[in-house]
N, C-alpha and C positions, 0 to 999 in steps of 0.2 A: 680512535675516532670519537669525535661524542655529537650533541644534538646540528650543532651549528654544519656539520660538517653534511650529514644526514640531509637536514633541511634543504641545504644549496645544491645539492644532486638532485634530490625531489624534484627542485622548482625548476631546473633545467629539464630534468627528464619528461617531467610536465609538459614542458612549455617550450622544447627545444630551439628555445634561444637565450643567450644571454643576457641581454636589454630585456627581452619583458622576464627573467627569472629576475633581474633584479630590482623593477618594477614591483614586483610581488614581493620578495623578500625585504625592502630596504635597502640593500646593500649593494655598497658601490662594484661597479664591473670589475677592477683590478681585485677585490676582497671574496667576491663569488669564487674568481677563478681561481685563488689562490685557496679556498677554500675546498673547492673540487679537485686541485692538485694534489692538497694535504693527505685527501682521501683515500685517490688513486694509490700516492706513494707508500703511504702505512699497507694498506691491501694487498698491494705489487700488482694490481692490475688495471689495465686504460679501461674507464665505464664509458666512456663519450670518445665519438670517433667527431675531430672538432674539423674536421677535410671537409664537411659536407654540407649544405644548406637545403633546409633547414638542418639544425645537428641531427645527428643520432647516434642513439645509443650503441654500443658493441654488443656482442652474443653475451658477455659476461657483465654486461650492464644492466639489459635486457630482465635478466635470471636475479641481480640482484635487485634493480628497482621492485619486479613482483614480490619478492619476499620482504623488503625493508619498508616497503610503503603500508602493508597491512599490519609488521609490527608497529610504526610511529602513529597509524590511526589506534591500536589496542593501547598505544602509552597516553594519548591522547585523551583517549576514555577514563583510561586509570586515572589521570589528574583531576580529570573534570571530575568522577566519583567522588575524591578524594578534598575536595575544596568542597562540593556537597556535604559531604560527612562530617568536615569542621564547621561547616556554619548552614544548618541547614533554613532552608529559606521557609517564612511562614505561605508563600504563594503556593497554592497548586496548578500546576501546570498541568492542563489536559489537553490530548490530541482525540480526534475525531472523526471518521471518516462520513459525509456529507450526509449520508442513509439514515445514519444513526439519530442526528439531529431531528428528524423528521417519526424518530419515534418516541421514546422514555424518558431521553437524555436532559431535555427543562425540567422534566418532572424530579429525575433524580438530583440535580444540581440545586434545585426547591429544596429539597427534603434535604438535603447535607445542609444548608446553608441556615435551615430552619431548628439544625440541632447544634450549628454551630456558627453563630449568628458575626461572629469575629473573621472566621476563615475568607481569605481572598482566593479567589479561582479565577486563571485564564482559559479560556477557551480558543484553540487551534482548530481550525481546518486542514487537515493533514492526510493524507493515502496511508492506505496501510505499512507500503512498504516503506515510505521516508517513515515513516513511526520508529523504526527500528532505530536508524539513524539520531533522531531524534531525542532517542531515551537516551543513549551515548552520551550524546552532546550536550546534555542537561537542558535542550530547548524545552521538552516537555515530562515530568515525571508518572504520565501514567497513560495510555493508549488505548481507545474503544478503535476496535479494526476486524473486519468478518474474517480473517483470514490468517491459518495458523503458520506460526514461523518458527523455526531450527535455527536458533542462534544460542553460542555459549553463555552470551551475557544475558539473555533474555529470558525472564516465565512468565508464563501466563497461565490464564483458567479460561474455560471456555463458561461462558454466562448462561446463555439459551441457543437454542434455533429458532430463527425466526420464519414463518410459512413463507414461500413466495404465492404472489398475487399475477395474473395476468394482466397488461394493462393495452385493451383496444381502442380504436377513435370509438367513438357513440356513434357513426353509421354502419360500423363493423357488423356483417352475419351474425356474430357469434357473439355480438355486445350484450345482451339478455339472456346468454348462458349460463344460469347460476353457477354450474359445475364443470370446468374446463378438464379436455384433457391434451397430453402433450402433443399424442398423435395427430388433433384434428388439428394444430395449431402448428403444423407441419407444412401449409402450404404457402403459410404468408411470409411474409420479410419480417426477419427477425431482427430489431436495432441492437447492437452489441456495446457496454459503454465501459465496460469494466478494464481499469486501465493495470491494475493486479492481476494475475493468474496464478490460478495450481501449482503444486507441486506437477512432477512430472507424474502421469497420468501412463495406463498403460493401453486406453480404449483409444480405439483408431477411427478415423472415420475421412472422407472429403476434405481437405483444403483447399478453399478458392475463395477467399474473405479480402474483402479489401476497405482500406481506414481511410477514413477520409474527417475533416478540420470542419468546425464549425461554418467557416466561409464556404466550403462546398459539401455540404449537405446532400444536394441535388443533382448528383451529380458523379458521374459513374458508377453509378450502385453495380455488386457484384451478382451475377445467380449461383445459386449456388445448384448443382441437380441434383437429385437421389440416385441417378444412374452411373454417378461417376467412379470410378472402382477405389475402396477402401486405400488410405494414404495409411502409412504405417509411423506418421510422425503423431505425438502424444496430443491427446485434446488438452489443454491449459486453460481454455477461457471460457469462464464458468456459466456463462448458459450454456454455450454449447455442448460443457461434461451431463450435463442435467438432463439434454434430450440425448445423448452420448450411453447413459444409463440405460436407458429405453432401447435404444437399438436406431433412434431418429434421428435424420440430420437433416435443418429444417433449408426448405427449398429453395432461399433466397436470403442473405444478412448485408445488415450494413455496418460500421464499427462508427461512434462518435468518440468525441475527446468526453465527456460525463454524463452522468445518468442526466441530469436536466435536459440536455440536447437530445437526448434520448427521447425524453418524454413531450418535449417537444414536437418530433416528427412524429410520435404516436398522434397528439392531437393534430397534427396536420393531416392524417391518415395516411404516411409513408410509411407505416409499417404496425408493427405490436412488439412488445416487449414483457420481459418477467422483471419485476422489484418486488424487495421485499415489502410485507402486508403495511408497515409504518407509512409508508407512499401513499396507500389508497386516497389521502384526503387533497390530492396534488392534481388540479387542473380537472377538477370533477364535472366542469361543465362541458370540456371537450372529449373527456376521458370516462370507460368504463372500466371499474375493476373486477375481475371476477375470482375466485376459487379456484385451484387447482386441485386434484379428487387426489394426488399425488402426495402421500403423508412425507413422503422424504426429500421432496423438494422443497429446500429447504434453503437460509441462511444464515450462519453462523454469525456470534456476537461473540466478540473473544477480547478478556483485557489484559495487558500485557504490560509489565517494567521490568526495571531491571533485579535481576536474582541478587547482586550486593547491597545493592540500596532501595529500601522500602522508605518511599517519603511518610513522612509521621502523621501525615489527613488522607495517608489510604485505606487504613483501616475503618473510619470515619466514610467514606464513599463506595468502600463495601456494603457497609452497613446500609446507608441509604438506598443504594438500588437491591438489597432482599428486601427492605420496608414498600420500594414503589410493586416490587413483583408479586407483594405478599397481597397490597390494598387493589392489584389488578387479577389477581388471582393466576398467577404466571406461575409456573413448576417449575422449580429450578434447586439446584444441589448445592447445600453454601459450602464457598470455599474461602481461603484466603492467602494470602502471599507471605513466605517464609524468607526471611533476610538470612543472607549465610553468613553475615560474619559474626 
């Protein structure tokens, strides 16, 4: 069997149909199928029961599409590494996730750029978890993302934790509370934005959360009660592990598609929410921040590439953000990233 053959089964398996697999591939309809015949024959086994509409797969298609698809993305990787490593690029590619930008991130990208006045740098808006994706794929060589991940190809260092901040309307009770705590802030609506979640968790608590899209905002909010008896499926989503910690589970959430949306309905006064402290300076006229008395509530900064390939300007943007943490007076542990090959 070799790539071509692989491919034409993918794009079917995908897309179970012929016309749009060869839509996608290029290749003419007689050349697909003769190509998935190739496959079959070498193997001795039928992948595609072709009786059906749309196709489908068989029980031994099924078992080898899962396995053959994650090795062609790990070859895929491979290449991309490997055309990196021959010609590596003077750009650095940086991903982001939205939080981030509203804290250090100008500051550090100043100071790299100030030691190294030649260096080109893109900047990404990216989630944490396409980050991973992305290091793969060579979109981006390096990832600020709060959130830690278990992948073979992937290491990272954890930078800081960052405090979380309460963030209330300005007619809110509790908006001139210099010192919040999680409990009293248990009885309001909680806006939920975080589109990442935990690992699996093993505190239980209430499930009754409903999401809902920018165009409806307003619109079926869930309650959530304290009375409702303990659900045994894992807390994943990261406010609500935080009051999860405590033993709280706050009386009413809403879930948006981003933290802006989020901060939003706070200045509409639909609700309150927790960001990290880099936030406080976002919509200050409708918005109060306050402290949380909670030293461990907290938000991680974590940056992450890949373990084979260390682009040759990370070393260079380590360095710059210990200089921004050192002239901000930030405590943090230098580390830095080890190339295995």
């Amino acid at each position: 069997m070799d790539l071509k053959q692989l491919n034409a089964f993918i794009a079917v398996a995908e897309l179970r149909s012929f016309s749009a697999a060869t839509a996608k591939t290029g290749l003419s309809q007689p050349s697909l199928s003769r190509l998935l015949k190739q496959l079959e024959t070498e193997m001795g086994v039928m992948l595609v029961d072709r009786y059906h509409r749309p196709l489908h797969l068989t029980e031994a298609g099924t078992f080898f599409y899962d396995k053959i698809s994650t090795i062609l993305t790990e070859m895929d990787t491979v290449i991309s590494m490997t055309q990196r490593l021959s010609t590596p690029s003077s750009v650095l590619n940086i991903g982001f996730v939205p939080s981030i930008l509203y804290g250090l991130l100008p500051e550090i990208i100043a100071m790299l750029k100030q030691s190294n006045p030649n260096i080109e740098v893109n900047l990404k808006d990216i989630s944490s978890y396409q980050q991973i994706d992305a290091l793969k794929s060579g979109d981006i060589d390096i990832g600020f993302g709060r959130f830690a991940h278990q992948d073979p190809w992937i290491q990272q260092i954890l930078l800081r934790h960052e405090r979380y901040v309460v963030a209330l309307p300005k007619s809110h009770p509790l908006a001139n509370v210099r010192e919040q705590r999680l409990i009293d802030l248990a009885n309001n609506r909680l806006i939920l934005y975080h589109q990442t979640h935990l690992p699996i968790s093993t505190t239980a608590m209430p499930i009754a959360n409903k999401t809902i899209d920018n165009k409806a905002i307003h619109n079926n909010k869930t309650s959530r009660l304290r009375n409702q008896p303990l659900s045994t499926e894992p807390v994943t989503e990261p406010l609500l592990y935080l009051f999860a910690q405590y033993g709280i589970s706050p009386f009413m959430t809403t879930t948006v598609s981003d933290l802006q949306v989020a901060l939003g309905l706070v200045a509409a006064g639909e609700g309150i929410t927790l960001v990290p402290a880099s936030l406080k300076t976002v919509r200050t006229e409708q918005i109060s921040y306050q402290r949380l008395i909670h030293e461990n509530v907290t938000s991680p900064i974590y940056l992450h590439t890949l373990k084979d390939f260390v682009h040759p300007q990370i070393p260079d943007l380590l360095s710059a953000i210990y200089q921004v943490y050192e002239q901000r007076g930030i405590t943090y542990r230098r580390q830095k990233f080890v190339s295995q090959l």
